[in-house]
N, C-alpha and C positions, 0 to 999 in steps of 0.2 A: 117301389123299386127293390130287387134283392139286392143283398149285397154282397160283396166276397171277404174272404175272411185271411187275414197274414198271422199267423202264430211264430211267438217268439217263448220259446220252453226253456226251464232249467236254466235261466240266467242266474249266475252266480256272483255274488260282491259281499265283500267283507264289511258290516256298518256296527256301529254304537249304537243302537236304540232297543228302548227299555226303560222299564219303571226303577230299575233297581242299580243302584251305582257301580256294583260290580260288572252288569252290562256294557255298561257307559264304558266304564273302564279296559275292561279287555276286549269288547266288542265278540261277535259271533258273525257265522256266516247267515246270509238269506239267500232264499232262491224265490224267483220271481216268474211267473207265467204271465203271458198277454197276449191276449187275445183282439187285433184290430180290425173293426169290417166298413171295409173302404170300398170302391169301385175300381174295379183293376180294368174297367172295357177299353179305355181311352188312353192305357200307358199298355196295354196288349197290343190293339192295333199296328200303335208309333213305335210298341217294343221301345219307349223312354221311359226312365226309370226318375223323371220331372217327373210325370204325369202321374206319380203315387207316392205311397208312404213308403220312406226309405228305412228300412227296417235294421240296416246296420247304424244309421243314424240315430234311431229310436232307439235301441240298445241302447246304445252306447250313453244316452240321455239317462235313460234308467239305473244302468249301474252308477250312473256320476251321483244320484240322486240316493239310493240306497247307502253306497258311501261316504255320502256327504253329512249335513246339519243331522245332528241326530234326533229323534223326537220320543217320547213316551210311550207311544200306541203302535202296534203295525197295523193298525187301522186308518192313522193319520197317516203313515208310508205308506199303504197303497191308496189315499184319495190322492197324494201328492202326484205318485206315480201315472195313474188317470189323467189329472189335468195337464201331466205334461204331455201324454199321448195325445191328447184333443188340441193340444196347441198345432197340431201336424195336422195342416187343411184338409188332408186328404183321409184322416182318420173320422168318420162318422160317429163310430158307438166303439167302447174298449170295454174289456174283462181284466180284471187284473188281480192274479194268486200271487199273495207273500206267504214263502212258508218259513217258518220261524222254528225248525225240528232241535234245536237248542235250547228252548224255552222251558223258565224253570218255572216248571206247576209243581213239582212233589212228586210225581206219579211218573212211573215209566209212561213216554207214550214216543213214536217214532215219527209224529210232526204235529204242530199246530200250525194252522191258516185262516186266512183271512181272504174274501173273494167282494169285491166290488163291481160294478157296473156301472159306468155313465155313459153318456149319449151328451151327442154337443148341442142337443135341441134342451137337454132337461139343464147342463149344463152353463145356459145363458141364465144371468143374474135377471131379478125380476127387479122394476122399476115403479119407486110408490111416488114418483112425481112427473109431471108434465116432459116433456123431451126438451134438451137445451137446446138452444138455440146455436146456430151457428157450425159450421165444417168437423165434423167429430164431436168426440162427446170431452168437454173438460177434463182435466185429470190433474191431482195432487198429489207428486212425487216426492220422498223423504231420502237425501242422502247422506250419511257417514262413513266415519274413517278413523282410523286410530290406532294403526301399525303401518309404520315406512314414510312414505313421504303425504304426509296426510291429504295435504291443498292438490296436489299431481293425481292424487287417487280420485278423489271428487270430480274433477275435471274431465280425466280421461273417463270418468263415468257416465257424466253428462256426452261427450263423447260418442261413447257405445250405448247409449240410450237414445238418442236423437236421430229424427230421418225415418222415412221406408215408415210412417204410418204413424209417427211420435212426432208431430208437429210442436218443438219446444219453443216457449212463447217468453216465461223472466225466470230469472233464479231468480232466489231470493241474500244477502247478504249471510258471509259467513258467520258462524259463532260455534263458540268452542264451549263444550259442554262435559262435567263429572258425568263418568257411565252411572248408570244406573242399573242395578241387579248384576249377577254372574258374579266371577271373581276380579278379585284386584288386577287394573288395565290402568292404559295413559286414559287422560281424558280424549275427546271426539271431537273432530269438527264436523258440524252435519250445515246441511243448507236444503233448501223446499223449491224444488221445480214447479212452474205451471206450465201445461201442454195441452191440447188437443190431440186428441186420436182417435184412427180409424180402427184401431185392432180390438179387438173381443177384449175383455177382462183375461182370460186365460190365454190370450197370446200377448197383452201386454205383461204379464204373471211373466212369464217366461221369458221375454225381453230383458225385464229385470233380473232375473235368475240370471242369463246369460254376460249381463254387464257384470254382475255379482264375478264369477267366474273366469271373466279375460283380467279382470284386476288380481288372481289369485285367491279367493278367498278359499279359506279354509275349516269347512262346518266339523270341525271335532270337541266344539265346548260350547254349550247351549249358552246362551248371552256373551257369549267371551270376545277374545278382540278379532278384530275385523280389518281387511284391509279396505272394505268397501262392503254398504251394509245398502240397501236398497228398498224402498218400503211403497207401496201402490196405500196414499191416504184416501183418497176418493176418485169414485171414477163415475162422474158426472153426477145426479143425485141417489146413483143405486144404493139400497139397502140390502142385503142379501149375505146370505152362510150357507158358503160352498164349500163342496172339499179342498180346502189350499187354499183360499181365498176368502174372506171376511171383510165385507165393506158395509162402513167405511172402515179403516180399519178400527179395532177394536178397542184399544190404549191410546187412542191418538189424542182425544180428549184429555188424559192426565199429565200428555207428556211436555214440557215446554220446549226442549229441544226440538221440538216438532210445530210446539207452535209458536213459539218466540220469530223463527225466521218465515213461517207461513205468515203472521199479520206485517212482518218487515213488508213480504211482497206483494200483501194485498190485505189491506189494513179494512177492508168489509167482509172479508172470509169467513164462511160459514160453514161449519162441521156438520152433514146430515146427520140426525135424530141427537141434533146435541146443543147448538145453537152455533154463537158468533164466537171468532176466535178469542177477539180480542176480554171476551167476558169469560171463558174458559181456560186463557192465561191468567187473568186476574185470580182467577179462582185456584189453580195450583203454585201460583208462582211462577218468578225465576232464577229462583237462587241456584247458582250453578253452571246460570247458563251468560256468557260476557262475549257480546259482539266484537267481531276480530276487524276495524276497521283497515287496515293495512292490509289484509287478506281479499283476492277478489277472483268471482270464476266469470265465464266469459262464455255464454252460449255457441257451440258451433258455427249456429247461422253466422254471429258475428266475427269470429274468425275469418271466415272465406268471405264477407263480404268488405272484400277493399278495392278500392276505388284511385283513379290519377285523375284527380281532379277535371 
């Protein structure tokens, strides 16, 4: 099948990224090209602009993205850029130019760039174990908080995370955990979702991004605080490194704040290529990390489902 193609040129946003602190610090402009080839036959017909990629949409995704979390590489800002175009059903294969024409090599030069390519077929994580069982494929969500109202952050996360293809199934018990890396912050309450789901890896990526988001977060200090920090731990037993995504994730294993409240909620939990939770908490500890019994979140399902006897 051909396909058709929507170009989005010369989008401009002002981000922090860079190897070098002074970057970080003052930030520079990028300009972004992308390239999306999607099937326009069925939104030409109906002349509905459902029936395709909405490309003021996708914009606008992209600049949030450019000016948001800042990362080291404009290699890692345009795979990110990528996966968020592939999150858009109706985007097949994307191209994606960051030109970074500020970038300090030494040498006069009037742009450097970076050009990517994915495709949502190369893009599917590959799977090195049998298919799970059961309506979707599992999934292990990590969340924090640690600016504003911490417990309301978390909640309203679970919230905006839940429904439309994120079948949430237990939290796990609150605990309040010392950050770890970045600069001096309050400490974190995080808590571990278990879910099932029907969405791809790079639409439920983007779920979270978007929960990240309606709670205000604001990506201008690589570890720093967070009003709501959102983390995809496993997504059924994939193995795979993709651009923007790494599962299972990569640190999970070290972290006890991630697994102190994952064995609360499921005390046989196992980390693909790593083993059983509860022997990989034993192994870093918990110092740090002090269950908040007083503290409690409350699934949406259960919210809405009440009953008169």
């Amino acid at each position: 099948m051909t396909l058709d193609r929507i170009a989005i040129t010369g989008l401009r946003a002002r981000g922090r990224h860079g190897v070098y602190e002074d970057e970080r610090a003052a930030g520079q402009e990028f300009l972004v090209d992308a390239t999306l080839w999607v099937d326009i036959a069925e939104a030409a017909a109906a002349d509905d602009l459902t029936k395709t990629a909405d490309y003021g949409v996708i914009a606008g995704r992209l600049a949030q993205i450019v000016a948001g979390e800042p990362v080291a590489l404009i290699e890692t800002l345009a795979s990110r850029l990528a996966v968020a175009c592939l999150a858009d059903e109706a985007v097949r294969e994307v191209e994606i130019t960051v030109h970074k024409p500020q970038a300090p090599v030494g040498v006069p030069v009037s742009d450097i760039s970076i050009t990517v390519r994915r495709s949502r077929e190369l893009s599917q994580l590959r799977s090195t174990a049998v298919p799970d069982n059961g309506p979707g494929r599992p999934v292990v969500i990590a969340l924090g908080s640690n600016l504003g109202d911490r417990l309301a952050n978390l909640q309203q996360g679970l919230s905006a995370l839940c429904g439309a293809g994120l079948d949430c199934e237990a939290v796990s018990a609150v605990y309040q955990t010392a950050p770890v890396g970045g600069p001096a912050q309050d400490d974190f309450l995080n808590a571990v979702l278990l879910a099932r789901t029907s969405l791809s890896p790079d639409q439920l990526l983007l779920r979270c991004q978007r929960a990240e988001d309606a709670l205000g977060r604001v990506r201008t200090v690589r570890w720093g605080p967070r009003t709501l920090d959102v983390d995809i731990i496993t997504y059924g037993q994939e193995v795979g490194n993709e651009p923007g995504l790494i599962l299972p994730h990569p640190r999970a294993h070290e972290r006890a704040f991630v697994l102190a409240p994952w064995l609360d909620v499921d005390p046989a939990a196992c980390l693909p290529s790593h083993g059983l939770v509860r022997d990989l908490l034993a192994a870093v500890g918990d110092d740090g990390v002090r269950r908040m019994p007083a503290m409690r979140l409350v699934l949406p399902v259960e919210e809405a489902d009440i009953s008169c006897g």
